[in-house]
NUFI-846202 format. One record per residue (C-alpha): residue number from 1; y, z, x. Coordinates in steps of 0.25 Angstrom, whole numbers. Layout:
N
<r><pos>NUM</pos><y>Y</y><z>Z</z><x>X</x></r>
...
//
This chain:
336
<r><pos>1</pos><y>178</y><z>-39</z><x>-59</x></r>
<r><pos>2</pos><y>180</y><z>-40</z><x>-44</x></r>
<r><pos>3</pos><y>181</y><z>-25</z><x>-41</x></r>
<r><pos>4</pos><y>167</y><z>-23</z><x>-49</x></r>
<r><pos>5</pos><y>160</y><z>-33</z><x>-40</x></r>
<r><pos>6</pos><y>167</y><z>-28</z><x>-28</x></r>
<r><pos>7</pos><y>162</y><z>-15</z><x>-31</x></r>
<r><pos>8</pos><y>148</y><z>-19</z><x>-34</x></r>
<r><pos>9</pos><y>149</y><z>-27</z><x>-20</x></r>
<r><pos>10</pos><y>153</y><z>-14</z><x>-14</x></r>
<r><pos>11</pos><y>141</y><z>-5</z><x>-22</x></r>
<r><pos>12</pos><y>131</y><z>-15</z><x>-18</x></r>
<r><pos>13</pos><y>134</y><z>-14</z><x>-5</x></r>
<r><pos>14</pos><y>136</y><z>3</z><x>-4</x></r>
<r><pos>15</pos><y>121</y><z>0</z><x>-10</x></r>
<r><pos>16</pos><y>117</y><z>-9</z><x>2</x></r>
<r><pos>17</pos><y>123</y><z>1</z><x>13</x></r>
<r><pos>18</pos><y>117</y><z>13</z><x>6</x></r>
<r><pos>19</pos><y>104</y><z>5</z><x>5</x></r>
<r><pos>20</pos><y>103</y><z>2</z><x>21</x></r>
<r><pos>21</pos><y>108</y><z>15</z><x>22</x></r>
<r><pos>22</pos><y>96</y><z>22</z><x>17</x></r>
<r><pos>23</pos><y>87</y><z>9</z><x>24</x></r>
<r><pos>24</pos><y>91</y><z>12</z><x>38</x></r>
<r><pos>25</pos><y>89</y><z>27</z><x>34</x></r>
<r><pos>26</pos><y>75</y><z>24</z><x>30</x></r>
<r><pos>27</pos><y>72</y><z>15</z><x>41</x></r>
<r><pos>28</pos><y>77</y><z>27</z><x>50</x></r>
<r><pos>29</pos><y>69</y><z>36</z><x>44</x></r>
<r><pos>30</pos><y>55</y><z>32</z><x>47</x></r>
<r><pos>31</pos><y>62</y><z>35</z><x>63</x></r>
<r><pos>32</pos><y>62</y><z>49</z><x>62</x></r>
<r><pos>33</pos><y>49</y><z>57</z><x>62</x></r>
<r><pos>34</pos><y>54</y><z>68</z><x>51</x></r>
<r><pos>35</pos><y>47</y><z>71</z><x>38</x></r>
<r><pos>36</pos><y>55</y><z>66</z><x>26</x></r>
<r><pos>37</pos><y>54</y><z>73</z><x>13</x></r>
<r><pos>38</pos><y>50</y><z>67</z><x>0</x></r>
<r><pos>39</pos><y>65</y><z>69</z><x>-4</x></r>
<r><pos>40</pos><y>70</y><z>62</z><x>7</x></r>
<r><pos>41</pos><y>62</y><z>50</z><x>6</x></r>
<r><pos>42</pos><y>66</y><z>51</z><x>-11</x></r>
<r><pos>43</pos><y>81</y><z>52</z><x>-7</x></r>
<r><pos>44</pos><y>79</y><z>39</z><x>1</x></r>
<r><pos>45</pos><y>70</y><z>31</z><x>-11</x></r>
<r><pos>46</pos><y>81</y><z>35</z><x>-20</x></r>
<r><pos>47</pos><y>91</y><z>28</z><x>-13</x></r>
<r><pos>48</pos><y>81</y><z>16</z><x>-8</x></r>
<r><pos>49</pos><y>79</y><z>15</z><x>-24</x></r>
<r><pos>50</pos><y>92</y><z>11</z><x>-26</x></r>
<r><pos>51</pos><y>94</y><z>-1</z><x>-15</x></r>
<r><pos>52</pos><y>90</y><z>-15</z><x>-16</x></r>
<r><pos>53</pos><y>78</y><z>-19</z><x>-10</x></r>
<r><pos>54</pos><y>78</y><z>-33</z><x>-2</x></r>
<r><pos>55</pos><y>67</y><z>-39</z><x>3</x></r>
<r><pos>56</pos><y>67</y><z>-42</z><x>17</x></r>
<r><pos>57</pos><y>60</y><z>-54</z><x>22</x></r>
<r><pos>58</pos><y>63</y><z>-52</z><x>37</x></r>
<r><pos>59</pos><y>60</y><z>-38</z><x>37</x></r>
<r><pos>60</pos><y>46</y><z>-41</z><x>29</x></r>
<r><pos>61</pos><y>42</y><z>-53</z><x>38</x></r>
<r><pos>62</pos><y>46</y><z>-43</z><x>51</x></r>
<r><pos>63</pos><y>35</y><z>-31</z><x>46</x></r>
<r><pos>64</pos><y>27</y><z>-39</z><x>40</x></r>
<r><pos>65</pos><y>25</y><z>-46</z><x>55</x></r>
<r><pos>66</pos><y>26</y><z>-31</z><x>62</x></r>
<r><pos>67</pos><y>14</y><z>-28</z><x>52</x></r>
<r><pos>68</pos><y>5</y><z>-41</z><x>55</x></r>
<r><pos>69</pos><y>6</y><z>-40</z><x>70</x></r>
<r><pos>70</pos><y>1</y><z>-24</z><x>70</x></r>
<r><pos>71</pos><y>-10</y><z>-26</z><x>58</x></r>
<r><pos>72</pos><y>-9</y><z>-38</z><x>52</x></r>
<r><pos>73</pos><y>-14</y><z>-38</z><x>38</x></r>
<r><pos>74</pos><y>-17</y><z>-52</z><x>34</x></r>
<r><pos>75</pos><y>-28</y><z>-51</z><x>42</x></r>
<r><pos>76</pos><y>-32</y><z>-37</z><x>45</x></r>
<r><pos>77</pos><y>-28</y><z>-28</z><x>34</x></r>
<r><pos>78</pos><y>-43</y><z>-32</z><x>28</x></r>
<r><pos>79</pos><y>-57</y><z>-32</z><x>34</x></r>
<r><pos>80</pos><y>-61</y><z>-47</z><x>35</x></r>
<r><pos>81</pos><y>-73</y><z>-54</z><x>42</x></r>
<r><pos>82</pos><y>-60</y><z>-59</z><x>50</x></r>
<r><pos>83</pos><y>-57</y><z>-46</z><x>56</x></r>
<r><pos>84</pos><y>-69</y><z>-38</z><x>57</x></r>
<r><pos>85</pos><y>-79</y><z>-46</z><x>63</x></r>
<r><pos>86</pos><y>-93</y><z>-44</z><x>60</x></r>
<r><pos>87</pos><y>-101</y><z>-35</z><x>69</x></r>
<r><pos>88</pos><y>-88</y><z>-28</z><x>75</x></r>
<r><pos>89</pos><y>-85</y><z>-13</z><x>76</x></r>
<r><pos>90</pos><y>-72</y><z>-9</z><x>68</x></r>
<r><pos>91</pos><y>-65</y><z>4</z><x>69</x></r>
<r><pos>92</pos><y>-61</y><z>13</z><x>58</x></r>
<r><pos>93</pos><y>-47</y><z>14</z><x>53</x></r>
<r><pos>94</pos><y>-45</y><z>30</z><x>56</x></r>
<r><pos>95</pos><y>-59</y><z>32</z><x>61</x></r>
<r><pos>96</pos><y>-56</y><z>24</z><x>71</x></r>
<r><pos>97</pos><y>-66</y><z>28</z><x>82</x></r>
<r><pos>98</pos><y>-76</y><z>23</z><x>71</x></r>
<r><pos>99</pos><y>-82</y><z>9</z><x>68</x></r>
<r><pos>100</pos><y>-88</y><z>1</z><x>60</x></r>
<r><pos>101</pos><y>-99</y><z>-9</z><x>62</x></r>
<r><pos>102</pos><y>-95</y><z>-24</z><x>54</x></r>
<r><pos>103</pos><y>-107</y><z>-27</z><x>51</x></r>
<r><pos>104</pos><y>-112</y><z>-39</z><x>42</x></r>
<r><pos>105</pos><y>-111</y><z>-31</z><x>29</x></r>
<r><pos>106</pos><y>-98</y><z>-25</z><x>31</x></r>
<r><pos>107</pos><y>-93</y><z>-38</z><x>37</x></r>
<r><pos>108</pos><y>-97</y><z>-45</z><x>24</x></r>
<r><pos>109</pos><y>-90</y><z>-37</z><x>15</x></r>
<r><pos>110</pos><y>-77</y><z>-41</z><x>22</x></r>
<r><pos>111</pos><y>-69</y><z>-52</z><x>17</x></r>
<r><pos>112</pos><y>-69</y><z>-64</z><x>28</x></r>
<r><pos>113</pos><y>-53</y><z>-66</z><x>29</x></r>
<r><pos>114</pos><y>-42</y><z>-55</z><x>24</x></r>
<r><pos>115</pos><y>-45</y><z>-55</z><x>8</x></r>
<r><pos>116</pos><y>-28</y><z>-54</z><x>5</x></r>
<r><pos>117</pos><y>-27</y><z>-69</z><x>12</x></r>
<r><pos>118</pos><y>-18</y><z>-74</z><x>2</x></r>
<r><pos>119</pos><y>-6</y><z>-68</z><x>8</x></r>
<r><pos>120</pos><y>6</y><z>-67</z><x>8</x></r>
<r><pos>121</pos><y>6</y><z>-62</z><x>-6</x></r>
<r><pos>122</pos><y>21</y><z>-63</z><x>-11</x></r>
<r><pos>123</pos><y>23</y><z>-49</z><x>-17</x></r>
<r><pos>124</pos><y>14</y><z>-37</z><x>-17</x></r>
<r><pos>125</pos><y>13</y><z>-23</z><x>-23</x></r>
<r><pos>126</pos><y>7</y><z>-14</z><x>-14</x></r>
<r><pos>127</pos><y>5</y><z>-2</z><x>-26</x></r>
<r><pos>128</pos><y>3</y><z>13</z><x>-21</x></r>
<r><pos>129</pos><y>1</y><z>21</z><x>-32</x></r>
<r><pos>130</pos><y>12</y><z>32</z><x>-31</x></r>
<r><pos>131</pos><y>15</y><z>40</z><x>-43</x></r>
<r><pos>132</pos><y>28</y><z>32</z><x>-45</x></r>
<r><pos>133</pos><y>21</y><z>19</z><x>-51</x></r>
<r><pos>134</pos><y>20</y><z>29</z><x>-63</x></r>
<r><pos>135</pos><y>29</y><z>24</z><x>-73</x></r>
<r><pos>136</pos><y>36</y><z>13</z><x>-64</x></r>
<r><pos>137</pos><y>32</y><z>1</z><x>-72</x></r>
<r><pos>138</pos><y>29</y><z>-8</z><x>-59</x></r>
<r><pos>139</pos><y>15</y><z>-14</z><x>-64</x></r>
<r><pos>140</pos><y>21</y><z>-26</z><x>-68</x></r>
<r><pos>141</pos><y>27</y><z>-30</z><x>-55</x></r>
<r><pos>142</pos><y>17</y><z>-25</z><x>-49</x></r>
<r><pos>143</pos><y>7</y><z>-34</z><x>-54</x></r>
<r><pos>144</pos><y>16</y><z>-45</z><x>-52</x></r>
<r><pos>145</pos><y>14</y><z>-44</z><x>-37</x></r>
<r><pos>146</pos><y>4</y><z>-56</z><x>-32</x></r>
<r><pos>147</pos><y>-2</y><z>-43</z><x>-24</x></r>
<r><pos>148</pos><y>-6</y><z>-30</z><x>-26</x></r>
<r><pos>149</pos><y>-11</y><z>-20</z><x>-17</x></r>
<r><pos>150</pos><y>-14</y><z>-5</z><x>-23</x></r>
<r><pos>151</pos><y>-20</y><z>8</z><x>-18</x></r>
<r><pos>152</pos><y>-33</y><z>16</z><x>-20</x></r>
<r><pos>153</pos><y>-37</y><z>10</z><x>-33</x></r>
<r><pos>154</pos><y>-26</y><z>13</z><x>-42</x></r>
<r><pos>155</pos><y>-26</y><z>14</z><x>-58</x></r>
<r><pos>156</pos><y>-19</y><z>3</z><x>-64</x></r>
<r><pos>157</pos><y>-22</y><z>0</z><x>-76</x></r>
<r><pos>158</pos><y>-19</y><z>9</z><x>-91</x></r>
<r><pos>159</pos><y>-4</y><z>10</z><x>-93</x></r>
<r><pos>160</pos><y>-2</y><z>14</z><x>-77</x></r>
<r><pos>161</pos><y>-2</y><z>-3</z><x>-75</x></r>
<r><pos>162</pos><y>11</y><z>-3</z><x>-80</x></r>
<r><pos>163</pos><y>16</y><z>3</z><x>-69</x></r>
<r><pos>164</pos><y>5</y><z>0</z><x>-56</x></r>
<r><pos>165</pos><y>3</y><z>-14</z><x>-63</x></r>
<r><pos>166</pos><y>-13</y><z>-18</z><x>-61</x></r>
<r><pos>167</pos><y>-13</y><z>-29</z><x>-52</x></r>
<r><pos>168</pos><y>-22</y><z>-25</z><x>-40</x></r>
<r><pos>169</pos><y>-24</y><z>-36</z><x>-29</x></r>
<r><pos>170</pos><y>-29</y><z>-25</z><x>-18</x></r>
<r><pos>171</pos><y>-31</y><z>-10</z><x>-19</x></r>
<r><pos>172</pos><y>-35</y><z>1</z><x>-9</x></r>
<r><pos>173</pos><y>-47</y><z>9</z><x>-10</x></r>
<r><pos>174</pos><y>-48</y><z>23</z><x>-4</x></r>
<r><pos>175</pos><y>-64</y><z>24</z><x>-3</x></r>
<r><pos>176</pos><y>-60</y><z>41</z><x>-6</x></r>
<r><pos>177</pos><y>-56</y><z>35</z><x>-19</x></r>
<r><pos>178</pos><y>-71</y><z>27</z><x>-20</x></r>
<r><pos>179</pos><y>-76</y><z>42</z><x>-14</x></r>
<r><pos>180</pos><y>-70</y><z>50</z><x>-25</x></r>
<r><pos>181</pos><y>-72</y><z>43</z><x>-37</x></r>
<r><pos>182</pos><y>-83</y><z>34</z><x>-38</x></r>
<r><pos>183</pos><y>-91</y><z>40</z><x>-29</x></r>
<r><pos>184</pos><y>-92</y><z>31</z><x>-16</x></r>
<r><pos>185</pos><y>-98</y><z>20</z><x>-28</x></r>
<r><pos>186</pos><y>-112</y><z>25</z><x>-26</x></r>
<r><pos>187</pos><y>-110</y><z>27</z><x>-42</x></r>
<r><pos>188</pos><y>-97</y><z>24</z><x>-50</x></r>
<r><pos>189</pos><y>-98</y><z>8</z><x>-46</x></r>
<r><pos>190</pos><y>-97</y><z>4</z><x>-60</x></r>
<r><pos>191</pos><y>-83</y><z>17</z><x>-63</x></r>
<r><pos>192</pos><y>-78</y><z>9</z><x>-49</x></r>
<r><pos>193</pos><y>-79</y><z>-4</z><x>-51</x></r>
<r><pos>194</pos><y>-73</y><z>-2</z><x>-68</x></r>
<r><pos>195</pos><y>-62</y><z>5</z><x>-61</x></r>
<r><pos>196</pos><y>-58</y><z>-5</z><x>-50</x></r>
<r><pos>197</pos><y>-59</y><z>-17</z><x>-60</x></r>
<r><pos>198</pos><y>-43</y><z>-14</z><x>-64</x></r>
<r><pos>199</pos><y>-41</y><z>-20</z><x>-50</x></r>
<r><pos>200</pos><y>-46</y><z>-34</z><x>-55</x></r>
<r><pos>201</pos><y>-50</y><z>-42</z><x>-41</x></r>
<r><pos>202</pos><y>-41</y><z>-32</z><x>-32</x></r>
<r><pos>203</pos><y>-47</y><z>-29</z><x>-18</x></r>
<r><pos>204</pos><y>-52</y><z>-16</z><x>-14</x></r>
<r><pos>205</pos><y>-47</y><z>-12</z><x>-1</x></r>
<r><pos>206</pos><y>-55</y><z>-2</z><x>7</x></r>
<r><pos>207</pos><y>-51</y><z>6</z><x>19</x></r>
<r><pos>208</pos><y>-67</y><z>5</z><x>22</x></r>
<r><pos>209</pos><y>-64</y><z>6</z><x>37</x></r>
<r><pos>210</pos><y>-54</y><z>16</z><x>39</x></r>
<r><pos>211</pos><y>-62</y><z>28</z><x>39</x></r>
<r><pos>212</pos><y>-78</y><z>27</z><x>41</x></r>
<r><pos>213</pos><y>-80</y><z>36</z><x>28</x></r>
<r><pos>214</pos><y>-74</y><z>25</z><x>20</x></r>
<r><pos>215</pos><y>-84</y><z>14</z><x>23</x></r>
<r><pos>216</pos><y>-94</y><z>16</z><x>15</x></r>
<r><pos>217</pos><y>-86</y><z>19</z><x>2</x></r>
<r><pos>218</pos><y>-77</y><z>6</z><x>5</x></r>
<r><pos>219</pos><y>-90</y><z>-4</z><x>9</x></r>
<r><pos>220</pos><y>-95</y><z>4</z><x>-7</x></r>
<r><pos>221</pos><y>-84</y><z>-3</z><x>-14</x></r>
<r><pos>222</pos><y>-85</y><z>-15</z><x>-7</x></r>
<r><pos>223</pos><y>-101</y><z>-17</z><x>-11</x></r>
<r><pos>224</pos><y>-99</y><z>-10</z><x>-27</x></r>
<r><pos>225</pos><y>-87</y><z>-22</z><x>-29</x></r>
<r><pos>226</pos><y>-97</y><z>-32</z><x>-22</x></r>
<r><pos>227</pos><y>-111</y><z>-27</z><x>-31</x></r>
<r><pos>228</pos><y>-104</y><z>-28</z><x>-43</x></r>
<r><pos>229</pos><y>-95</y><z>-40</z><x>-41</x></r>
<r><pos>230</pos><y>-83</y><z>-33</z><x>-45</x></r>
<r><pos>231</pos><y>-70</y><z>-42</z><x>-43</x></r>
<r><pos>232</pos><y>-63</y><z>-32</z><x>-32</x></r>
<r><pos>233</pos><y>-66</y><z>-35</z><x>-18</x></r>
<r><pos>234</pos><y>-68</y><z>-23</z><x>-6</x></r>
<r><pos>235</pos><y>-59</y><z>-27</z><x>6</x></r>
<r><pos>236</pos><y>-57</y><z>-17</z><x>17</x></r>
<r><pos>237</pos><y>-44</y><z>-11</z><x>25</x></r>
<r><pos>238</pos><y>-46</y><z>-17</z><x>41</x></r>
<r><pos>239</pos><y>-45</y><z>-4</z><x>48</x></r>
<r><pos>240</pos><y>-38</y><z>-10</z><x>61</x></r>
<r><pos>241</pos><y>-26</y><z>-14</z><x>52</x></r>
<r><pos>242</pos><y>-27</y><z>-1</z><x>45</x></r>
<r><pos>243</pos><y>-26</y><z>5</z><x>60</x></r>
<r><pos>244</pos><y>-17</y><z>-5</z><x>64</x></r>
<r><pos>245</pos><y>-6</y><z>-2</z><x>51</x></r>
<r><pos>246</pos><y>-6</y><z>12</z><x>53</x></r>
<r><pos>247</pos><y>-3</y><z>9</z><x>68</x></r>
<r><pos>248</pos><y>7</y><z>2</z><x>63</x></r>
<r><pos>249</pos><y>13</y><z>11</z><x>53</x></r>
<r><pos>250</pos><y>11</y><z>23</z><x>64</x></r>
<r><pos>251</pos><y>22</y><z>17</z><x>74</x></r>
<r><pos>252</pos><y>31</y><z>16</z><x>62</x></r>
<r><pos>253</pos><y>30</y><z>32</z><x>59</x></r>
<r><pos>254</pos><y>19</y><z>32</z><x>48</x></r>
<r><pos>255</pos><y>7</y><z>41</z><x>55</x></r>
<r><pos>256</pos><y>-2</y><z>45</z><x>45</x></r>
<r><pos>257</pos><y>-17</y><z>49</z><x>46</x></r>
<r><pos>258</pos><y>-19</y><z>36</z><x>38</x></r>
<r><pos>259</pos><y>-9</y><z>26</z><x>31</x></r>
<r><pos>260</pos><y>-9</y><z>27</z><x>15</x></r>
<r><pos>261</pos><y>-16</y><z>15</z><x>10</x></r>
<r><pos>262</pos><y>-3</y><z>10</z><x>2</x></r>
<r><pos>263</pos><y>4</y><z>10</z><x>16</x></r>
<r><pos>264</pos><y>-8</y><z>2</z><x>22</x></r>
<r><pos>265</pos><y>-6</y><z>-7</z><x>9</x></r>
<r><pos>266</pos><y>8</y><z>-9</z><x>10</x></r>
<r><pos>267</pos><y>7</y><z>-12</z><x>25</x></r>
<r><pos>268</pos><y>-2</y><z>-23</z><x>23</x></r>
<r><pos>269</pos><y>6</y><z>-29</z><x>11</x></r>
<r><pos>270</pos><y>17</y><z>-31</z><x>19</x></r>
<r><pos>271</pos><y>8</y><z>-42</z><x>27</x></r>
<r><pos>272</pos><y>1</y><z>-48</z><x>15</x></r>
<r><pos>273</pos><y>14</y><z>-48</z><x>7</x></r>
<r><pos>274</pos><y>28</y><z>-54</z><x>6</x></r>
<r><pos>275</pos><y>33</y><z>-45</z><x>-5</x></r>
<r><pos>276</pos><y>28</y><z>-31</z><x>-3</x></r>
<r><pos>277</pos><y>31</y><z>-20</z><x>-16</x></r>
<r><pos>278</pos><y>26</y><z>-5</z><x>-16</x></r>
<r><pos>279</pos><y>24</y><z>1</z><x>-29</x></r>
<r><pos>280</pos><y>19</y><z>15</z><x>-31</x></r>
<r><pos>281</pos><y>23</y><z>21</z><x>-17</x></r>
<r><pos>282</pos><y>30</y><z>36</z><x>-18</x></r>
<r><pos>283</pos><y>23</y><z>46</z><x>-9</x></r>
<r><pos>284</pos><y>34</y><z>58</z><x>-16</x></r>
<r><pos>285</pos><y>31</y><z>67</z><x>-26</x></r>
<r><pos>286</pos><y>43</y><z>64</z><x>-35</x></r>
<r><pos>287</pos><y>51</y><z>52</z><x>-39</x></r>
<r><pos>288</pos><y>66</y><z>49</z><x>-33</x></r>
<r><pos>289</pos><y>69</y><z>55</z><x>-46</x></r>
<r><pos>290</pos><y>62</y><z>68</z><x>-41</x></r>
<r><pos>291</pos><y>54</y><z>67</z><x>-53</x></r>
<r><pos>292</pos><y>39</y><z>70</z><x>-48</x></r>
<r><pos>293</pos><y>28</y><z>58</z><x>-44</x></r>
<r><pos>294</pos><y>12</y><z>58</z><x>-42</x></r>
<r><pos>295</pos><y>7</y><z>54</z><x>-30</x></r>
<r><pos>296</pos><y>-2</y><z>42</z><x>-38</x></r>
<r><pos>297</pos><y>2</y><z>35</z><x>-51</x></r>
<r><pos>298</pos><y>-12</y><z>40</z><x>-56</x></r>
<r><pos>299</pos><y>-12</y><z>55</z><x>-50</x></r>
<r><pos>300</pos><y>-6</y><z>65</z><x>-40</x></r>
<r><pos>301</pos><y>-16</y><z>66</z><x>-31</x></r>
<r><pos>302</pos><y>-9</y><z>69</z><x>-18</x></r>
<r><pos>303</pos><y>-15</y><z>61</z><x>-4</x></r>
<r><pos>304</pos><y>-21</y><z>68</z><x>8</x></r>
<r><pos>305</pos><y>-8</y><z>77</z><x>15</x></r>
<r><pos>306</pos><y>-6</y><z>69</z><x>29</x></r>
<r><pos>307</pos><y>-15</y><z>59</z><x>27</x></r>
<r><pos>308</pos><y>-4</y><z>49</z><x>24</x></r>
<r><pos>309</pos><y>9</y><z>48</z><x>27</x></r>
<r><pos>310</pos><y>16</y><z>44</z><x>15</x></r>
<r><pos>311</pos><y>30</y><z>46</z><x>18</x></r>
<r><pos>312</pos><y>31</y><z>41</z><x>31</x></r>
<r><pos>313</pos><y>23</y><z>29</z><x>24</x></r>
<r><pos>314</pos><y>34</y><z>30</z><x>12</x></r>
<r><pos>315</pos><y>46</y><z>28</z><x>23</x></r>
<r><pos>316</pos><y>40</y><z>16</z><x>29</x></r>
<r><pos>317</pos><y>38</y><z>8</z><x>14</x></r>
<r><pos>318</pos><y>53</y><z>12</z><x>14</x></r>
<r><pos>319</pos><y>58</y><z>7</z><x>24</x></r>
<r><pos>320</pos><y>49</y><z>-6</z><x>22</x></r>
<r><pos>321</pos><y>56</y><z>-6</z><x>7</x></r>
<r><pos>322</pos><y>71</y><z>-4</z><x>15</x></r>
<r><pos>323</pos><y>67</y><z>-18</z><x>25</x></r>
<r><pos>324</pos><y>64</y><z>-24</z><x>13</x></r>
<r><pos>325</pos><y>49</y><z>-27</z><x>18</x></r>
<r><pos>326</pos><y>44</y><z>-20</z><x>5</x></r>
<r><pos>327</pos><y>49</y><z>-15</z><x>-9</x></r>
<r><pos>328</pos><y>46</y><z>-2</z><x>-11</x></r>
<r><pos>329</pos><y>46</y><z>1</z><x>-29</x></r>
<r><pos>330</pos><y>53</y><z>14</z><x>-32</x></r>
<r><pos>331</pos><y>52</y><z>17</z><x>-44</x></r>
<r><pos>332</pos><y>49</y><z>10</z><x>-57</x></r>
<r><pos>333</pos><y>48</y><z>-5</z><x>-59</x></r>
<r><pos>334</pos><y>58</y><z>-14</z><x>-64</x></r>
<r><pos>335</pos><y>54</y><z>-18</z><x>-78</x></r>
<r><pos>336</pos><y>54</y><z>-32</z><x>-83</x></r>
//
């Protein structure tokens, strides 16, 4: 049996150069400024699909401390009373020539110290909610994860929890979202709050100082989950670490108008988290398999054109997956 495990020996290490070999070509990558197409970057997740994934701890603690010393999430990723002091002038996120007054009412709706102090939590989800979630049967380990960060109010119950799970410890609100459907909550409080109630005691974060036309929509949310004592709390991006992560991002190639907020989610997980796992990101029309993909798990509602830079976002999770600093899920979940 000798020649069979010699041969398995040699396989498994044809794998391990083929696998580098593709790394390095993805690390290499991200150098040059040309624009790849969606086959390119399929052709590259084919082959990443089939190589092992190994968790790098030297390579996680390295970023993670590239990322704390330019924006430092455990204590800036959310407004606090500790980072935005009473009476102080704060700039916007993109209108970044405007302020905003902290006065005692908006200081008081802040949190004294960064809400997500139990960190570091052992293994996270971050869950975008690409079309490829559909039939990937991931909810079980998904709600395994001691945290979970989702984007822009996402359904989760009905039969899709089989495969987005419904465990929600933090989701993202685009106060566009507040806009369109419930009306900036002048009415359609009661439609809100029943339909934020599948999130159970899951923080609401707002990016309520990033432009000034979504102040007043975010402040709404915060003031309906307070007057009707709802069990979800309001909590607010910090615009300077918003500035400061796309800074960040910027020197590293990724220069979009504004970063995607499953990107900004990610980045700060890799701070508040030692085992970081992406679920539902796939910025492509079609599967490796070519067959074809909605942009969202609950519709194909296509984002803004140049408003985000998916791809160039896409290549940088790759690469992060290829150190070993986050696992990247392609595909369907294993099943029990």
């Amino acid at each position: 049996n000798r020649t069979t495990v010699n041969k398995y020996g040699i396989y498994q290490f044809e794998q391990a150069s083929k696998c580098k070999a593709i790394q390095d070509n993805i690390l290499s990558s991200s150098i040059k400024k040309k624009r790849y197409s969606e086959d390119y970057y399929l052709h590259i997740v084919t082959k990443l699909q089939n190589c092992t994934w190994i968790r790098r701890p030297e390579e996680s603690i390295k970023f993670r401390s590239e990322l704390a010393s330019c924006c430092d999430a455990v204590h800036n990723f959310i407004a606090s009373q500790n980072n935005t002091p009473l009476g102080s002038n704060m700039s916007y996120e993109v209108d970044s020539k405007k302020t905003i007054l902290i006065t005692e009412d908006i200081f008081k709706m802040l949190p004294v110290s960064s809400p997500l102090s139990a960190y570091p939590f052992k293994t996270c989800a971050v869950v975008g909610n690409g079309g490829i979630l559909k039939n990937s049967s991931c909810g079980t380990e998904i709600d395994r994860s001691d945290f979970v960060f989702r984007c822009n109010l996402p359904p989760t119950t009905g039969s899709i929890s089989k495969d987005v799970g419904n465990k929600t410890n933090l989701v993202t609100v685009n106060p566009s979202i507040i806009a369109q459907k419930y009306n900036k909550l002048n009415e359609k409080k009661t439609e809100f709050l029943e339909n934020i109630a599948v999130y159970g005691d899951a923080f609401l974060l707002l990016p309520a100082f990033s432009f000034r036309s979504n102040t007043a929509t975010s402040f709404k949310v915060y003031h309906t989950l307070q007057e009707f004592k709802a069990t979800q709390r309001a909590i607010f991006f910090h615009p300077t670490y918003l500035k400061s992560l796309a800074q960040f991002w910027r020197t590293k190639g990724v220069k979009a108008y504004r970063l995607s907020s499953g990107f900004m989610i990610t980045s700060a997980a890799l701070e508040l988290c030692e085992n970081v796992k992406l679920y539902g990101f796939w910025p492509f029309s079609k599967s490796t398999e070519k067959m074809p993909i909605s942009h969202h798990y609950y519709d194909n509602q296509l984002p803004k054109p140049g408003f985000h830079a998916m791809p160039k976002e896409y290549n940088q999770i790759l690469q992060l997956h290829s150190k070993g600093i986050l696992k990247l899920q392609f595909g369907k979940c294993e099943s029990e």
